[in-house]
C-alpha positions in Angstrom: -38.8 -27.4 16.7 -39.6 -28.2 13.2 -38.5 -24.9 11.7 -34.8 -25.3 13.6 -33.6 -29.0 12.2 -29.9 -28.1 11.4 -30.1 -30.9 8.6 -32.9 -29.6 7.0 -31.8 -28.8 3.6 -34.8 -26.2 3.3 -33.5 -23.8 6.2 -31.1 -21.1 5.5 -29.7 -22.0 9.1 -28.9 -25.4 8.3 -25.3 -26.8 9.8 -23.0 -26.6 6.6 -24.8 -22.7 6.0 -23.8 -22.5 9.9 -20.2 -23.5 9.5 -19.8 -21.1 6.4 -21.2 -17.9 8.5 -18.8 -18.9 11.2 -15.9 -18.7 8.3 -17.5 -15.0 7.6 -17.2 -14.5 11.1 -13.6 -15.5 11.2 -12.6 -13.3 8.1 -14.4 -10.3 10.0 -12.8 -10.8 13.0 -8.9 -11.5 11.2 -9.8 -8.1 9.7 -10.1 -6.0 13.4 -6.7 -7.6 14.3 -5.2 -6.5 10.7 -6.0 -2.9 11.3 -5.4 -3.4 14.9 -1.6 -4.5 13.6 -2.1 -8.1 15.5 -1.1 -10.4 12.4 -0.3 -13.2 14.3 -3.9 -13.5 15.7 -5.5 -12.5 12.1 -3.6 -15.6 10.6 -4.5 -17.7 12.9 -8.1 -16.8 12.3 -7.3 -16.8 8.3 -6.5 -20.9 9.3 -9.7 -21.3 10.8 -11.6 -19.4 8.0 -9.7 -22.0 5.5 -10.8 -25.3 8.0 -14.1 -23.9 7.9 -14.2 -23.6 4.3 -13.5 -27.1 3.7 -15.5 -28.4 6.3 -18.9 -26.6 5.1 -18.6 -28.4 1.7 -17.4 -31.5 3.1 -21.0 -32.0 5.6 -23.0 -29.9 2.7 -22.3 -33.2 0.2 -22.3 -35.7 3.4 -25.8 -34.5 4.7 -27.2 -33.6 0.8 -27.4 -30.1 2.4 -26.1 -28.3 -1.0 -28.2 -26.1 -2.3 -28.3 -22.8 -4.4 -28.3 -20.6 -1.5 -25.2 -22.5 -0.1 -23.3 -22.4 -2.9 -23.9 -18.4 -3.5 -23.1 -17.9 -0.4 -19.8 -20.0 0.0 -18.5 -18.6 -3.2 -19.0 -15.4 -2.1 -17.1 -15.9 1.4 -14.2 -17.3 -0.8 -13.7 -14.4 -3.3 -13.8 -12.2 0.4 -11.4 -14.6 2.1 -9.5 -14.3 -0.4 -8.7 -10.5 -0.7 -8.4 -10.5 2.7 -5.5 -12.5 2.9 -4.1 -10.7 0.1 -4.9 -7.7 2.0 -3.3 -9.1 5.4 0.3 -10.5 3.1 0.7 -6.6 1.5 -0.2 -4.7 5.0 2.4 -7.4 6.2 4.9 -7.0 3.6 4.7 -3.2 4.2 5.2 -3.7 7.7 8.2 -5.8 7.1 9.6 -3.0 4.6 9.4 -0.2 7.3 10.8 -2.0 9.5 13.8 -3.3 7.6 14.6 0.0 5.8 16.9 2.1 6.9 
């Protein structure tokens, strides 16, 4: 209906806010394989948190989707991608170390 256009600049679920929760999701999910020790899987999902990023700007300005709420919220999923792969290059580094030390 109405209330559902994904190009409505006035929902909250509009398709540049619906690419950046699916860059949230990624980050969550690249954190489970992180603990879980499967780095290879949580980089891969760092990538696509990264594609994602760019994209949801990208089809915000295309679609004059930008708004307030978008921006926030982008911002914030940056700063938290962000220490996350900061997170995932020291548990990796630390990995690395064990392993190589004697």
């Amino acid at each position: 209906g109405e209330d559902m256009d994904l190009f409505d600049k006035n929902n909250r679920f509009n398709i540049a806010n619906l690419i950046t929760f699916g860059n949230i999701a990624a980050g969550l999910i690249a954190i489970h394989f992180i603990v879980h020790g499967d780095f290879f899987t949580a980089i891969i999902l760092a990538w696509i948190a990264g594609a994602l990023d760019i994209a949801d700007g990208k089809v915000a300005r295309k679609y004059n989707l930008s708004t307030e709420f978008g921006i926030q919220v982008d911002k914030r999923t940056d700063v938290t991608i962000s220490a996350e792969v900061k997170a995932l290059e020291k548990v990796w580094r630390d990995s690395l170390t064990i392993i190589v030390a004697p």
